[in-house]
C-alpha positions in Angstrom: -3.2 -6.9 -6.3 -1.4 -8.4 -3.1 -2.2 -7.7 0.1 0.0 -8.6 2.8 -0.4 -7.6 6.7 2.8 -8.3 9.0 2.2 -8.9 13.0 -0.6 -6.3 12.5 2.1 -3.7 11.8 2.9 -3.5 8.7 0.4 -3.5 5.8 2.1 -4.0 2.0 0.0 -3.6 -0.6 1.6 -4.7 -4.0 0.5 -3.3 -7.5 1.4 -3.2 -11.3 -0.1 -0.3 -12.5 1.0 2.8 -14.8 1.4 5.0 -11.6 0.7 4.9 -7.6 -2.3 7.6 -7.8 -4.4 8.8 -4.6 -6.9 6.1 -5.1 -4.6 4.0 -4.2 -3.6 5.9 -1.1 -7.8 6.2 -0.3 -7.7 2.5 -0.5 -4.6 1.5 1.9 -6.2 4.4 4.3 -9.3 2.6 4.6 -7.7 -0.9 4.7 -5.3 0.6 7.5 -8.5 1.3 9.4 -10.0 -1.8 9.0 -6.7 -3.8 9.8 -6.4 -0.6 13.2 -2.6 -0.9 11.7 -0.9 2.6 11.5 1.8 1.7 8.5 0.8 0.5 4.8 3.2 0.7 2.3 2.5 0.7 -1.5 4.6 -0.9 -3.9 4.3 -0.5 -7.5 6.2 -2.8 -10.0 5.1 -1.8 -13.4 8.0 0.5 -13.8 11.6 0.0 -14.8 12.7 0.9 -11.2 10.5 0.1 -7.9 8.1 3.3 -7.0 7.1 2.8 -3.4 4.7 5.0 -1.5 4.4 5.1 2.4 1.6 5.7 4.0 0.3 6.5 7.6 -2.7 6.1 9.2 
């Protein structure tokens, strides 16, 4: 797992699992609110094509 945080904007959080599952959302949430950022965006790379999630805070 890769966290990245951009100008306190943007928060990426890269993964390689199976699927991007609502753990996973939970988790960027409450990183989000730690971080007071608004935008996190989950990448997944364990798939044949990039799955991306975006999330708001």
């Amino acid at each position: 797992m890769l966290i990245l945080l951009f100008m306190m904007k943007l928060f990426l959080e890269v993964k390689a699992s199976k699927e991007i599952v609502d753990e996973h959302t939970a988790q960027t949430i409450n990183y989000l609110r730690l971080a007071d950022s608004d935008l996190g965006i989950i990448v997944n790379f364990n798939k044949k094509t990039l799955q991306h999630k975006r999330v708001i805070h």
